[in-house]
N, C-alpha and C positions, 0 to 999 in steps of 0.2 A: 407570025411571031410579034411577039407585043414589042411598044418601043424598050421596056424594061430590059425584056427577055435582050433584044440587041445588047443592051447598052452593055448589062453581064456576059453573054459573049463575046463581044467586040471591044470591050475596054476592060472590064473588071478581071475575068480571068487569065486574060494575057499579064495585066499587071502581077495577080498573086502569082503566076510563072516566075515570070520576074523577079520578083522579090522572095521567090521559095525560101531560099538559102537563110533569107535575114529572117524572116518570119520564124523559122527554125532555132535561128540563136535567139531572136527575142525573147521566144517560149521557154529556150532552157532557162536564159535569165530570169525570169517570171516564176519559174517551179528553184532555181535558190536561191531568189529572196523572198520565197514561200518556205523556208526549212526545207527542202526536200523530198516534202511526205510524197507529191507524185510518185516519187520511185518506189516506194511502200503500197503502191495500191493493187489492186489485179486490173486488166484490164479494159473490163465494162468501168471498173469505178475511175480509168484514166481515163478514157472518153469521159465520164460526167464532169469530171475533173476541168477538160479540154473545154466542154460545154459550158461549165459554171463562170470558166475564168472570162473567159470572152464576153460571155451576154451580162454577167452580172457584176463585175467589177470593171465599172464605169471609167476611170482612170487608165486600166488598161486598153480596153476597149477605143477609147476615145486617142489613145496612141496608135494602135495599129490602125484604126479609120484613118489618122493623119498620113500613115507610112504610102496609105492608098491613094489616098485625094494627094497627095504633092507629087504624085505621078502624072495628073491627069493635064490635058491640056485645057486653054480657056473655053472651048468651044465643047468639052467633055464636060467642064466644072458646072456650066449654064446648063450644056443638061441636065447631070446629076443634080442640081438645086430645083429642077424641078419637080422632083420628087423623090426627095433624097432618102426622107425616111423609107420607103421601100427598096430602095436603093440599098440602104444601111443594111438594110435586112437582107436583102441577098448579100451584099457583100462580105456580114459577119456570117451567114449559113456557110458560103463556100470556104470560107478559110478555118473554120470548125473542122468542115470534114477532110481536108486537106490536111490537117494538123492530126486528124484521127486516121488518116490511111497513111501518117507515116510515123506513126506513135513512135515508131522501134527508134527514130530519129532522135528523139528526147529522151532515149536512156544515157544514163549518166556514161554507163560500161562500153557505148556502141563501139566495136572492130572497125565496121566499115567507117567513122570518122576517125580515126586512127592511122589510118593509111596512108 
């Protein structure tokens, strides 16, 4: 296993555990101060949606990295600065597909958040 591969198992996806819950409301927040339209879509085009907003709106992006990194400890952070850009990039894949295997989470109408 590469040092990478560790560092994403042993630090990075424990934290998005972690932070599931918030990562979830940040997103709603995120899709209505976007109008809404996620809710309008089908849902290959949420996934792109989920896809686009992460990788390519920089601002957001650049907040949920922070939600991650101020988790980590000093001796994680000197890691990750070693090679963070790669790092970035698992770190924004995993929380993509985490945000896409629970899509049902970010519907507006959701029961089970209701309860």
């Amino acid at each position: 296993m590469s040092r990478d591969e560790y560092f994403q198992n042993a630090v990075i996806r424990p934290i998005l555990k972690l932070q599931n819950d918030l990562f979830i409301e940040v997103f709603k927040n995120y899709i209505r101060k976007h109008k809404n339209v996620f809710h309008d879509l089908s849902i290959l085009k949420k996934f792109q949606y989920i896809e686009n907003s992460v990788q390519r709106d920089v601002k957001f992006r650049n907040n949920l990295k922070g939600m991650i990194l101020g988790l980590l400890t000093l001796e994680e952070f000197e890691v990750y600065t070693e090679n963070s850009s790669a790092l970035n990039k698992r770190m924004m894949n995993l929380l993509i597909e985490r945000l896409k295997d629970q899509v049902q989470l970010l519907e507006k109408d959701n029961p089970a958040l209701s309860a």
